[in-house]
C-alpha positions in Angstrom: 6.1 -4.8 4.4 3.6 -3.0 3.3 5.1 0.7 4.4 8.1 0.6 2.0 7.7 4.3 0.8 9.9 4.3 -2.5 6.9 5.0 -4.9 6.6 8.6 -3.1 10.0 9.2 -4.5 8.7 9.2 -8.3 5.3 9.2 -8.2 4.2 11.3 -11.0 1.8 14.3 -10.7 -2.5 13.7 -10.9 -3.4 17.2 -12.1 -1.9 20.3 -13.3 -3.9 23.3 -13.1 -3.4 27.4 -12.2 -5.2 28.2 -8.7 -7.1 30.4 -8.8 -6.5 33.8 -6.7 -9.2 35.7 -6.1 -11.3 33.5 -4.6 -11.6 33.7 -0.8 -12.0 29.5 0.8 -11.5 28.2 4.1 -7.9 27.4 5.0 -7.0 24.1 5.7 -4.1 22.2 5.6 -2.6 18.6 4.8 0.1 16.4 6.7 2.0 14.6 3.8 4.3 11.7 4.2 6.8 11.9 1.5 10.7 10.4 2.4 12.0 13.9 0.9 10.2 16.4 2.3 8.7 19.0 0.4 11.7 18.3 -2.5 9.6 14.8 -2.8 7.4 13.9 -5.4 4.5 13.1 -3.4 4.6 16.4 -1.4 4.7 17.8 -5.3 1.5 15.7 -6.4 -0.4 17.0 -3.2 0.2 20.4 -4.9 -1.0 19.5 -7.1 -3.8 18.0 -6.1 -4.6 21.8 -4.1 -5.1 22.9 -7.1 -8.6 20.6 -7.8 -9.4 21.1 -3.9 -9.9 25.0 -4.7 -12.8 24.2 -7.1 -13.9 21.8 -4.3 -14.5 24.7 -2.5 -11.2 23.9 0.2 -7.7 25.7 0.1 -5.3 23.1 1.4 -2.0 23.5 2.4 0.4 20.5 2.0 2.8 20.6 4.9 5.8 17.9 4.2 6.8 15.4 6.8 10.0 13.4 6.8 8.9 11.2 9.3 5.7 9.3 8.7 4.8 8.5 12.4 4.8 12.1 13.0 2.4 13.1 10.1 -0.2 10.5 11.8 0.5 11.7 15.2 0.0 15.8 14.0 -3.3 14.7 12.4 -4.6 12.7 14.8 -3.8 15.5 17.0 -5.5 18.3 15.6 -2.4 19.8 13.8 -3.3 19.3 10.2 -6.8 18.5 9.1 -6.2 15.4 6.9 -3.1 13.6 6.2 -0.9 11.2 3.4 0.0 8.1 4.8 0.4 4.7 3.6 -2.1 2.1 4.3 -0.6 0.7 6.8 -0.1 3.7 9.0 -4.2 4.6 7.6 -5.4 1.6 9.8 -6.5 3.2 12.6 -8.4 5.8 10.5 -10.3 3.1 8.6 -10.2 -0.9 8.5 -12.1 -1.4 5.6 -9.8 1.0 3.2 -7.0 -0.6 5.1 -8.0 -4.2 4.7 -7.3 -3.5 0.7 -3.6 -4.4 1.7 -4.7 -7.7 3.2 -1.8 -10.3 2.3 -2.5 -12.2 -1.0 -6.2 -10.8 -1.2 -5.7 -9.6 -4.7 -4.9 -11.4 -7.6 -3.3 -8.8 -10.5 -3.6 -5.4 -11.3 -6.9 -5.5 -13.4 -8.9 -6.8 -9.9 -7.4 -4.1 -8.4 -8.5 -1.3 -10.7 -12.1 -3.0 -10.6 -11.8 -3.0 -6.7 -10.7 0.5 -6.5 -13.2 1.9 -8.8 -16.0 -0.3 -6.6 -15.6 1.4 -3.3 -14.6 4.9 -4.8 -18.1 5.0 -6.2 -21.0 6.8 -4.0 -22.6 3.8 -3.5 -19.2 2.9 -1.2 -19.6 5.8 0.9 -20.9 4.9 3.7 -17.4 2.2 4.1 -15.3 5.1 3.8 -16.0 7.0 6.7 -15.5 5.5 10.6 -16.3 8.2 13.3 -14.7 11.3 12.5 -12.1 10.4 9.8 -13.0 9.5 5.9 -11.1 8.3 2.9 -10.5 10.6 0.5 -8.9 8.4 -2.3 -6.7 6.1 -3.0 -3.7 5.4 -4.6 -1.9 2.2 -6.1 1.8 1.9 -5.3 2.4 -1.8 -7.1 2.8 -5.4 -5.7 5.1 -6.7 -2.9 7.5 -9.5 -3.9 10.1 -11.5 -1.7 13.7 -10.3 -2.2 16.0 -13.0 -0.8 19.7 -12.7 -0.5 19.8 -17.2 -1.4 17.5 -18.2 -4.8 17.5 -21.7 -3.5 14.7 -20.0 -0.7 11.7 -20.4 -2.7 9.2 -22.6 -0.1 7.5 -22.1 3.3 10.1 -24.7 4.9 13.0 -23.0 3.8 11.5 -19.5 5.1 11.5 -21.3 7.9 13.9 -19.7 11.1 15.3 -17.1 8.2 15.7 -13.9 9.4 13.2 -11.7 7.6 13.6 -7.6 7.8 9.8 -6.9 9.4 7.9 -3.7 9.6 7.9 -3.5 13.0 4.3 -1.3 13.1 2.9 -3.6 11.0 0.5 -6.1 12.8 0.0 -8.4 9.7 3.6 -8.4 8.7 4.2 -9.3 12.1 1.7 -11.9 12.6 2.7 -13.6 8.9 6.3 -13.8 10.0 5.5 -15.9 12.7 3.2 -18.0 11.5 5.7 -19.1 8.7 8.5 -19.8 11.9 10.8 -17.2 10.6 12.9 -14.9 12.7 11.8 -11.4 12.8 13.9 -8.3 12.8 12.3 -5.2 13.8 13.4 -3.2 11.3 11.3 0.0 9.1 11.2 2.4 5.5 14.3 4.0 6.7 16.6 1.1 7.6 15.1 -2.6 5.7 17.0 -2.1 2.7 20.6 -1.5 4.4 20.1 -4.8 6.4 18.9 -6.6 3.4 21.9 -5.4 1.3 24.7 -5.8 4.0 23.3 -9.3 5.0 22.0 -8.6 8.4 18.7 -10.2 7.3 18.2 -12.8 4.8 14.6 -11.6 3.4 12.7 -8.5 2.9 9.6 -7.8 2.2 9.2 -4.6 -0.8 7.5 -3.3 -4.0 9.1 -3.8 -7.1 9.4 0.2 -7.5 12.1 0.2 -4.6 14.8 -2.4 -6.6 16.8 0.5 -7.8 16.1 3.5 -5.5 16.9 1.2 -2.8 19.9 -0.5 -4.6 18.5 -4.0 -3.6 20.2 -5.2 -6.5 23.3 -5.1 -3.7 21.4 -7.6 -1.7 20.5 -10.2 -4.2 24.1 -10.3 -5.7 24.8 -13.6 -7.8 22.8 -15.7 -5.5 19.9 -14.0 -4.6 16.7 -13.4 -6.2 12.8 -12.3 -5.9 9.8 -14.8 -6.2 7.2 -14.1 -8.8 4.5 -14.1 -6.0 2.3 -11.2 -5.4 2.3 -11.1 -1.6 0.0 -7.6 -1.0 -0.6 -4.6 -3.2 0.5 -1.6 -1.2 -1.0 1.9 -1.4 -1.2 5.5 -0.6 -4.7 6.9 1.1 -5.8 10.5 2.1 -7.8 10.2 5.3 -9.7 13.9 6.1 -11.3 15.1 9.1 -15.0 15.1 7.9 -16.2 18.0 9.6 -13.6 20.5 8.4 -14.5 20.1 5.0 -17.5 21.2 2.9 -20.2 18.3 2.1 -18.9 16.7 -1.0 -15.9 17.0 -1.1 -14.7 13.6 0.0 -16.7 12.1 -2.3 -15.3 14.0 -5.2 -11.7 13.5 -4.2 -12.5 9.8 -4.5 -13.5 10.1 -7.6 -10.9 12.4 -9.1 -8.1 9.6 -7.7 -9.7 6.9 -8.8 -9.6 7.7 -12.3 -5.8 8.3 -12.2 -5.8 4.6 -11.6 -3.9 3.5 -15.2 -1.5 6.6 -15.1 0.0 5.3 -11.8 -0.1 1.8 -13.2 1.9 2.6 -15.7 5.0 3.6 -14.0 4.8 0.6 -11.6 5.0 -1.3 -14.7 7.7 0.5 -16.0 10.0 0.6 -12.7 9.1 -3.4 -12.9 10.3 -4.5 -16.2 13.9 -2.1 -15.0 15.0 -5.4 -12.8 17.5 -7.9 -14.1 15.2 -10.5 -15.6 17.9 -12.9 -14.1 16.5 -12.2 -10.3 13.1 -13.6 -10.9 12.1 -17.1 -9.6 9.2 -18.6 -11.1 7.4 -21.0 -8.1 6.2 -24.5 -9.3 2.4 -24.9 -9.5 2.7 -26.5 -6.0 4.5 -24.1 -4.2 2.0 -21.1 -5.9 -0.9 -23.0 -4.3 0.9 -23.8 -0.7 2.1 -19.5 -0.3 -1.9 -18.8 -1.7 -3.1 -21.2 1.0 -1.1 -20.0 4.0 -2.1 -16.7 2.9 -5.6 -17.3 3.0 -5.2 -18.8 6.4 -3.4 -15.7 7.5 -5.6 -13.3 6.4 -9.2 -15.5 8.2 -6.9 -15.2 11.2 -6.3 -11.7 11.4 -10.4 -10.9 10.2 -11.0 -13.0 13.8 -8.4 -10.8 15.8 -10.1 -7.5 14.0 -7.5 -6.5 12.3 -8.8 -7.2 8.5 -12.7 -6.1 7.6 -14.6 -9.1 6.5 -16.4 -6.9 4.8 -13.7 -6.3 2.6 -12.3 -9.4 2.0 -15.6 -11.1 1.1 -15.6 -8.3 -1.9 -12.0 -9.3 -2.6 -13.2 -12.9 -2.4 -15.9 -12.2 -5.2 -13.8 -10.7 -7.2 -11.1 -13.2 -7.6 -14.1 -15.7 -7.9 -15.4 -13.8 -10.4 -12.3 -14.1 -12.9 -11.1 -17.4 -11.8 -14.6 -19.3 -10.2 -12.8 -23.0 -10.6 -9.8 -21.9 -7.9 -10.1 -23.5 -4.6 -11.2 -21.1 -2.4 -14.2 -20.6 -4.7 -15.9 -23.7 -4.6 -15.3 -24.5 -1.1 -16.6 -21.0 -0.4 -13.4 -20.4 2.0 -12.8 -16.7 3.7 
């Protein structure tokens, strides 16, 4: 759920800036994920951000890729020396960046910034790097809400043996639908929004920035509708090979990403107020507090199996705790 790659569509440019040409850099190159190719938004923000790797001391070439499994595959074999993937293709680069996806782990958009800006810092760099590969920065691409073809599907039980439209690389999207007893159906970026819309699944998983790309108004029709219910916060991550690039320059390229933080922001907020205000469902207290505690359960599971950091989600834990110490998980000291 958390690969739906709409935002790449109209994410808007970081920097603008003339490169410079006279200066002589190492050549390096970038594999970027964007659904249309170098004609894509994110392929055009990657030139973008060239332009700041050159006074990093770098010239990198963005090469676009269609396919996203391919960009991972060219990095990880040698072909381009770092990559733009979402962060659920990023996990094997780095579970702790990774784990920032973790289903229902943050709260709104302000812990987000906060958390962002946290593990960007130098003080965070030592979590950023696993073996070879390092995170280079970050970017938000909104919440994940349920889109369901029938409004009257608003509880765990009536999830329950649904047919939900799954990421089908996606270990926790995998492991989630199960738990709840759904029925999944393999499905990915390319293909989840035609079998949400033509009824060959009941439920799908998506940010709110896809609704009208996507046309997912189609789906929802009259009866349909999305729950107000953060389920994960999805995002974008550049992931380098460390020992192609100059000391440094990692760390500023965090930096420099992080603080574009409120201008990406901005635009998910905007795409999110475009959706017919009649599709939302508001969940009763109850039902808030029963997806927030099967969440929480999910996510301790998948920390056991190794797929979520702990160290991650005890900093995710603290900061929810610190802007709302009287919830639950809190005072029990849960996660």
């Amino acid at each position: 759920m958390r690969s739906i790659l709409l935002f790449a569509l109209m994410l808007p440019s970081l920097v603008l800036a003339q490169i410079p040409q006279s200066q002589s850099l190492p050549k390096l190159s970038i594999c970027v994920f964007d659904p249309l190719g170098a004609n894509g938004s994110l392929f055009n923000t990657m030139k973008d951000y060239r332009t700041v790797a050159f006074e990093w001391g770098v010239d990198l070439e963005p090469r676009a890729y269609t396919d996203e499994k391919i960009a991972v595959d060219d990095f990880k074999a040698g072909q381009c020396d770092a990559t733009l993937v979402t962060g659920a293709r990023a996990r094997p680069f780095n579970k702790f960046t990774t784990t920032i996806e973790a289903i229902g782990a943050i709260s709104d958009e302000k812990m987000l910034r906060k958390l962002l800006a946290t593990i960007s810092s130098p003080k965070a760099a030592k979590y950023m790097r696993e073996g070879q590969y390092e995170v280079a920065g970050i970017m938000p691409a909104g919440p994940i809400y349920l889109f369901t073809r029938d409004k009257e599907i608003d509880t765990l039980e009536e999830l329950s043996g649904k047919r939900i439209a799954t990421i089908d690389y996606d270990q926790p999207s995998i492991f989630m639908v199960n738990h709840i007893g759904a029925s999944m159906v393999p499905s990915n970026s390319a293909n989840f929004s035609g079998k949400f819309n033509n009824g060959s699944v009941d439920v799908a998983y998506a940010p709110a920035v896809a609704y009208k790309p996507l046309e997912l108004y189609k789906g929802l029709e009259e009866n349909g509708g999305i729950l107000r219910f953060v389920l994960a916060y999805m995002d974008f991550q550049i992931i380098l090979r460390t020992d192609k690039f100059p000391k440094g320059f990692a760390q500023k390229s965090r930096t420099a990403v992080a603080s574009y933080f409120d201008r990406v922001n901005e635009f998910v907020e905007k795409e999110t107020k475009e959706i017919d205000p009649k599709y939302w469902i508001d969940l009763s207290d109850d039902a808030k507090q029963q997806y927030g505690g099967m969440l929480r359960d999910v996510r301790i599971k998948l920390r056991d199996q190794g797929v979520y950091d702990g160290k991650m989600l005890k900093l995710m834990r603290k900061l929810r705790c610190k802007s709302n110490p009287a919830a639950a998980e809190c005072v029990e000291k849960l996660e």
